[in-house]
C-alpha positions in Angstrom: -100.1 205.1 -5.2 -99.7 205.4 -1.4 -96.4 206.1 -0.9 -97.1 208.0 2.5 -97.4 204.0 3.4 -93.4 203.4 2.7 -91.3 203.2 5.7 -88.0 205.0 5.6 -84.9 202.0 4.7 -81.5 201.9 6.9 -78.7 203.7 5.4 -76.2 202.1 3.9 -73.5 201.3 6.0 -70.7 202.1 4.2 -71.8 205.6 2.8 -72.6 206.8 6.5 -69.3 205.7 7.0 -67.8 207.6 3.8 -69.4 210.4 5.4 -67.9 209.9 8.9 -64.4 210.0 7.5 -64.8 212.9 5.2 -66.2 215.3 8.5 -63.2 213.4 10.8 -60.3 216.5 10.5 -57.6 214.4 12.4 -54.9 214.1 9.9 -53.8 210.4 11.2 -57.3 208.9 10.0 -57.2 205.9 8.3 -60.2 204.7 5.7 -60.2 201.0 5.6 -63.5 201.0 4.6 -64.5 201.6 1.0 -63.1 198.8 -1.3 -61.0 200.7 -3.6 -57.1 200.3 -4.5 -55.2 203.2 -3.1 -51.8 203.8 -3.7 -49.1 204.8 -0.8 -50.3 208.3 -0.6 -53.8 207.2 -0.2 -55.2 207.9 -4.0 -57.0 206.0 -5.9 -55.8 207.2 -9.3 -57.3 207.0 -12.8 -54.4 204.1 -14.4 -51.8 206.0 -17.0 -53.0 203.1 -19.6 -56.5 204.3 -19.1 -55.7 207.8 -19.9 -54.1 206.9 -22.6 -56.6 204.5 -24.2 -59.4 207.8 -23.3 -57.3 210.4 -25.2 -57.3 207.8 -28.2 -60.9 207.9 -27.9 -61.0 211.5 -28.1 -59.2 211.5 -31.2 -60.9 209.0 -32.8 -64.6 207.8 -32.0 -66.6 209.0 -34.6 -70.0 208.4 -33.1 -72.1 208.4 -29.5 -74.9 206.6 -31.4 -76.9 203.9 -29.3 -74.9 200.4 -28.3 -78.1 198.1 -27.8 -78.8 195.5 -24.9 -76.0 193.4 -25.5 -73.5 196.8 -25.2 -70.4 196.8 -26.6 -69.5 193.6 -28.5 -65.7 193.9 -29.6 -65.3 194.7 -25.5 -67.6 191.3 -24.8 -65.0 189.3 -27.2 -61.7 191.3 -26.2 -62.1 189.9 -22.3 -63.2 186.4 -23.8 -59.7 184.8 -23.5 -58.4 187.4 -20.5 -61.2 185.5 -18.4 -61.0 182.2 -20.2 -57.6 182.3 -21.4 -56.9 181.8 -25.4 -57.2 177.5 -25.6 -60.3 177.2 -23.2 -62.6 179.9 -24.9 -61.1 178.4 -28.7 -62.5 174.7 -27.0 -65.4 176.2 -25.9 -66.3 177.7 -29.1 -70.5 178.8 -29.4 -70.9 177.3 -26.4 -69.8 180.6 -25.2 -71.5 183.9 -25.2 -72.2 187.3 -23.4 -72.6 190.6 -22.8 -72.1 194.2 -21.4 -73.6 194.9 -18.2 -74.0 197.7 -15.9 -70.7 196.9 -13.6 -70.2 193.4 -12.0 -73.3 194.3 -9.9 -75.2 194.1 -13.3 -73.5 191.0 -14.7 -75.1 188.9 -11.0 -78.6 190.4 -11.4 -78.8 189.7 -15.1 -77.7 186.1 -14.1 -80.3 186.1 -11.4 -82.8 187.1 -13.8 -81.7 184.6 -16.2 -82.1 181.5 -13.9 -85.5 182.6 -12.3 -86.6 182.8 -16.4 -85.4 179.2 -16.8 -86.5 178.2 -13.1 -88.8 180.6 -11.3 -88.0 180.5 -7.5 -84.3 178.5 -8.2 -82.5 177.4 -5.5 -78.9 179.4 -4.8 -76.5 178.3 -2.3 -74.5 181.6 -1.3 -71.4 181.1 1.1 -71.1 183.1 4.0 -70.1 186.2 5.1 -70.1 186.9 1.5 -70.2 190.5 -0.6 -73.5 192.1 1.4 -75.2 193.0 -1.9 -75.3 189.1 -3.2 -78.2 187.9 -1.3 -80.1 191.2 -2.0 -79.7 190.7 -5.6 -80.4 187.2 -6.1 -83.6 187.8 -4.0 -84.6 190.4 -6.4 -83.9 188.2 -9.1 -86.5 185.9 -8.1 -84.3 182.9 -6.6 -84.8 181.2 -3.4 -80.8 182.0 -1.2 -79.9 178.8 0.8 -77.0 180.7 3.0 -74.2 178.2 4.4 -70.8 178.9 6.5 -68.0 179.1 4.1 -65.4 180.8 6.7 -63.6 180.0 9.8 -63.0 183.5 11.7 -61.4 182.3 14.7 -58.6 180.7 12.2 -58.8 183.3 9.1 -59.5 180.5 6.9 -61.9 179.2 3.9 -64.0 176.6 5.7 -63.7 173.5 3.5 -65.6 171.2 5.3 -68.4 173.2 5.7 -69.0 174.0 2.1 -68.6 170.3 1.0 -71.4 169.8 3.9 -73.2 172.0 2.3 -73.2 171.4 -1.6 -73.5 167.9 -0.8 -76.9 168.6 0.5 -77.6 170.6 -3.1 -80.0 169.0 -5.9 -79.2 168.6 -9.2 -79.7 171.4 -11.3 -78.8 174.1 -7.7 -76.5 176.9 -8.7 -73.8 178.1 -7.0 -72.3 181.0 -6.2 -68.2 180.9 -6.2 -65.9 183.2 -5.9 -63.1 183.0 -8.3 -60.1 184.8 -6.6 -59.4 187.7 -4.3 -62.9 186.9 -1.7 -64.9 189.5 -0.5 -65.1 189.9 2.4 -62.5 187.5 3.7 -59.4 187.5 1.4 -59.3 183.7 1.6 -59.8 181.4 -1.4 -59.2 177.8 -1.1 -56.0 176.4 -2.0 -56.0 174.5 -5.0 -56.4 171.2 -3.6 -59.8 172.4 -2.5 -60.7 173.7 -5.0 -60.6 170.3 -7.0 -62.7 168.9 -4.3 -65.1 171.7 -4.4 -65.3 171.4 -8.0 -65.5 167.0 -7.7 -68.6 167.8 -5.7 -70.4 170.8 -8.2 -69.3 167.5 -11.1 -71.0 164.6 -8.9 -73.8 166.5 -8.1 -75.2 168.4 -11.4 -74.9 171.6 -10.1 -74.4 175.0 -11.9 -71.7 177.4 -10.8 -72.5 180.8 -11.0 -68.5 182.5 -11.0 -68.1 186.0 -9.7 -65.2 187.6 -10.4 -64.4 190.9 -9.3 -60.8 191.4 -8.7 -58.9 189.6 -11.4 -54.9 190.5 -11.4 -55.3 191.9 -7.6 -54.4 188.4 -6.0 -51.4 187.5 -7.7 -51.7 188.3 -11.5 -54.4 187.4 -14.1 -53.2 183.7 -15.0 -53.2 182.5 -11.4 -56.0 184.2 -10.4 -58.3 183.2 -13.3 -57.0 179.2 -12.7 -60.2 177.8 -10.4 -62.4 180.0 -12.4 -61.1 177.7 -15.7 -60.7 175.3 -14.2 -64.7 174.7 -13.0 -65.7 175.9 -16.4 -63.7 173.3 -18.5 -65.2 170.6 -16.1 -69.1 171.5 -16.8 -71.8 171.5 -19.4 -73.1 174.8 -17.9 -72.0 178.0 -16.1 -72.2 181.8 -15.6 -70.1 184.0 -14.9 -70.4 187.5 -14.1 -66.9 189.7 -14.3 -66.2 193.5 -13.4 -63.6 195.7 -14.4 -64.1 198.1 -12.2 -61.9 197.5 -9.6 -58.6 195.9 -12.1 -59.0 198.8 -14.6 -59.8 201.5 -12.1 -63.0 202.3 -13.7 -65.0 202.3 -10.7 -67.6 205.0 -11.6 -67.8 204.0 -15.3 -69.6 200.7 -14.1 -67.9 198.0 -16.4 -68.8 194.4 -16.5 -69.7 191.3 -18.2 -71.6 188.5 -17.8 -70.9 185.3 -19.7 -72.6 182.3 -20.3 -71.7 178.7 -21.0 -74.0 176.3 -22.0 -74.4 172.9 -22.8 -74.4 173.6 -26.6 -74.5 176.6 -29.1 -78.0 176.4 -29.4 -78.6 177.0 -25.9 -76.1 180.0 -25.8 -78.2 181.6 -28.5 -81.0 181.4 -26.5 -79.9 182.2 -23.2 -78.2 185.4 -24.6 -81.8 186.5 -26.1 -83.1 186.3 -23.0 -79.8 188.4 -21.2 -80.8 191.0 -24.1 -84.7 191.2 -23.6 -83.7 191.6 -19.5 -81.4 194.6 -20.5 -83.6 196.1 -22.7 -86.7 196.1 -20.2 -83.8 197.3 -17.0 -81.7 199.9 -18.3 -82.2 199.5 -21.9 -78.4 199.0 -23.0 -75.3 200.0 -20.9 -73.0 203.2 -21.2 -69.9 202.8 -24.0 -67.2 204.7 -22.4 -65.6 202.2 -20.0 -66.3 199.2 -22.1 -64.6 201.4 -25.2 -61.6 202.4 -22.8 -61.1 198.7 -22.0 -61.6 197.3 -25.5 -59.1 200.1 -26.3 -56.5 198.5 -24.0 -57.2 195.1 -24.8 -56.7 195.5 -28.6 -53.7 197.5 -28.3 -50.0 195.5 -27.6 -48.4 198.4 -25.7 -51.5 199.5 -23.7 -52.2 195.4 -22.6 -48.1 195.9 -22.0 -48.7 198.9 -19.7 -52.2 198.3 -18.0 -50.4 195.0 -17.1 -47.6 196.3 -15.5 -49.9 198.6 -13.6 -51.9 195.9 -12.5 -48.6 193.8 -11.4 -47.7 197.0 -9.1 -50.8 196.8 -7.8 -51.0 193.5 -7.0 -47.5 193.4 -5.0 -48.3 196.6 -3.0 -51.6 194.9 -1.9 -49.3 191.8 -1.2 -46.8 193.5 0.6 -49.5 195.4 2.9 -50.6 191.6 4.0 -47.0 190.7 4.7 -46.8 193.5 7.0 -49.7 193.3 8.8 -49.1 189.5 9.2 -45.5 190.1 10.2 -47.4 191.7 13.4 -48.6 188.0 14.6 -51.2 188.2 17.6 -52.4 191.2 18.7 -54.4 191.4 21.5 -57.4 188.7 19.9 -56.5 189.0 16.9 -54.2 187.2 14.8 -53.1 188.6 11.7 -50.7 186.1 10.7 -52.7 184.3 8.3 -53.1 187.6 6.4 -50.1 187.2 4.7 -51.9 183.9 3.0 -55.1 185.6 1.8 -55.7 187.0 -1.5 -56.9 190.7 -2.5 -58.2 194.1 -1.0 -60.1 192.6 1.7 -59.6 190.9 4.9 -62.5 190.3 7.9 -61.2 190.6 11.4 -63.1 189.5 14.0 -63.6 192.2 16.1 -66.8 193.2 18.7 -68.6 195.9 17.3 -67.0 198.0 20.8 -64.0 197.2 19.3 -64.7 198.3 15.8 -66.8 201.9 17.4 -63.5 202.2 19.4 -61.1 202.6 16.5 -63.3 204.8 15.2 -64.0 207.0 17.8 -60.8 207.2 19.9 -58.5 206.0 16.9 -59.7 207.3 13.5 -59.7 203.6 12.1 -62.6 203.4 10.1 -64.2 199.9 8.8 -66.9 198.3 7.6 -69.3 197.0 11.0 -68.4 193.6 10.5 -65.1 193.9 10.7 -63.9 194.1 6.8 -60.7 196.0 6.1 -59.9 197.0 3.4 -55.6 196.2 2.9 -55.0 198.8 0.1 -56.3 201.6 2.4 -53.2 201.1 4.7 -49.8 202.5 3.4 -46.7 200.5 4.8 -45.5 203.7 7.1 -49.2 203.2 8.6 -49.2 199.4 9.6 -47.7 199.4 12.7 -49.8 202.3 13.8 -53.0 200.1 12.8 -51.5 197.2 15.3 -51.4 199.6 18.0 -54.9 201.3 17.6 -56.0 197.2 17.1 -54.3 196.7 20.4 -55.4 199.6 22.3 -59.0 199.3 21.4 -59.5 195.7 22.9 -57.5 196.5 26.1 -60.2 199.5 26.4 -63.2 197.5 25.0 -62.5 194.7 27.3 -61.4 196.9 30.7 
């Protein structure tokens, strides 16, 4: 095997970065970067209702005995109705299946792989700027990525008529990647209005929505933020979607996810979740049981669900009231962060130069992603104005 003949890949952007900041010793840095909750102080902390549900564990799991393909099941059926909610998933019935998978990241290649077994070379139409790992894993998969402009960065806006442009040029049968709340990169989701027309265009058409959703109770709390996602699903004979925990439990590291599949009737759910099993078993054989197990745990238990919830609530505003102060600082310099305060999530995209961006790095200690993605929980409130001013005096220097 020649691997002398391999040439050497690009670094990952955001590692080199994680890097950067951890060798930077001014003590004003800010890491806007990496998209992980933080709190005020700047942790990201293991959630009290997870340590709870892991000392349970302790006490009681009897066994560390092999899962299978399709990982842990009780965990598969305890986010059933947190996803669905408790009348859709009942109405849905065997249409309905899943599985464990290997983080969120898992849940979108299993999909990928389970459309290119249907279809080999399938057609998916992936809104941009989107999460840089989508393309690369659909591509892998074996489907054919028809990009198309989802996002207005002058305005800070979901582009609606673009992406009914778009879908409208899709064939029957297309899939199509949505985002269900919280967008990454952008922060901005369509209102609900466009949503229905977005959703009036996947009916007319055929198409098949592949859902990802990532950041569940980090927009404004579960219910609202699972309503497009329910909404699309109770509208069509098919769809998948691909759900993490990571970032709404805190189990980042654990790699927790789930990828669910509706189909047009039971038999086809059997089928399709034979196939998700025999692509496990020949990529990573089955998935790891603690994180799954910690959030079964939580989900099964009244007080934990109580707790984890509240958690998740505190999150969610903190995040929100981040946006409100960043918006509150209107225009600066070409940048308008007003329309923050609309936007859903951890992440927002500014569109700065990339002079702009090396700038509040170098001279600054602002570091962000190189297209411009921030990411809100990384700022505490005593830190926002200070952000506006770096933001400020980087363009008057980048532009002098």
């Amino acid at each position: 095997m020649p691997l002398d003949s391999l040439t050497q890949q690009p670094p990952d952007g955001l590692l080199a970065l994680m890097s950067q900041y951890a060798a930077d010793p001014r003590r004003t840095k800010l890491d806007l970067g990496v998209g992980v909750y933080r709190t005020e102080a700047g942790a990201t902390p293991v959630m009290a209702a997870v340590k709870l549900a892991e000392q349970r564990l302790v006490d009681i799991q009897g066994s560390k005995s092999y899962l299978g393909p399709e990982g842990d099941v009780e965990f598969v059926r305890a986010l059933q109705p947190v996803v669905f909610g408790a009348a859709l998933t009942a109405e849905l019935g065997g249409r309905l299946t899943g599985l464990q998978t290997v983080g969120g990241t898992g849940a979108l290649r299993l999909a990928a792989d389970l459309i290119a077994a249907a279809s080999p070379g399938h057609r998916l139409w992936l809104g941009t700027p989107s999460w840089p790992n989508h393309a690369p894993v659909f591509a892998g998969g074996g489907l054919h990525v028809r990009p198309y402009r989802q996002f207005d960065a002058a305005t800070q806006r979901f582009d609606l008529e673009a992406t009914l442009v778009a879908l409208n040029q899709a064939a029957t049968g297309d899939v199509v990647l949505l985002h269900g709340c919280c967008h990454n990169p952008t922060g901005a989701d369509p209102t609900a209005a466009q949503w229905d027309q977005i959703i009036e265009v996947v009916v007319q058409r055929g198409l098949v929505p592949l859902i990802d959703i990532a950041y569940q109770g980090l927009g404004q709390d579960l219910e609202s933020d699972a309503w497009a996602l329910r909404r699309i699903v109770a509208r069509v004979p098919q769809a998948l979607v691909a759900y993490s925990c990571d970032k709404n439990f805190g189990l980042y590291r654990e790699r927790v996810g789930a990828l669910f599949v509706v189909a047009a009737r039971a038999a086809g759910a059997e089928a399709a979740l034979s196939h998700l099993a025999a692509h496990a078993r020949a990529s990573y054989s089955m998935p790891a049981d603690h994180g799954a197990a910690v959030v079964r745990t939580i989900l099964a238990d009244a007080t934990l669900r109580a707790q984890w919830s509240d958690e998740l609530r505190g999150m969610a505003a903190r995040i929100a009231s981040i946006r409100n102060g960043l918006s509150a600082l209107g225009q600066v310099g070409l940048v308008d962060l007003t329309p923050l305060s609309q936007q859903r999530g951890l992440f927002a995209l500014l569109p700065l130069a990339p002079n702009v961006i090396e700038r509040l790095r170098v001279e600054h200690g602002v570091y962000m992603a190189g297209n411009g993605r921030i990411n809100i929980a990384g700022l505490a409130q005593s830190a926002v104005a200070r952000f506006g001013d770096a933001l400020a005096a980087a363009q008057t220097a980048a532009a002098a």
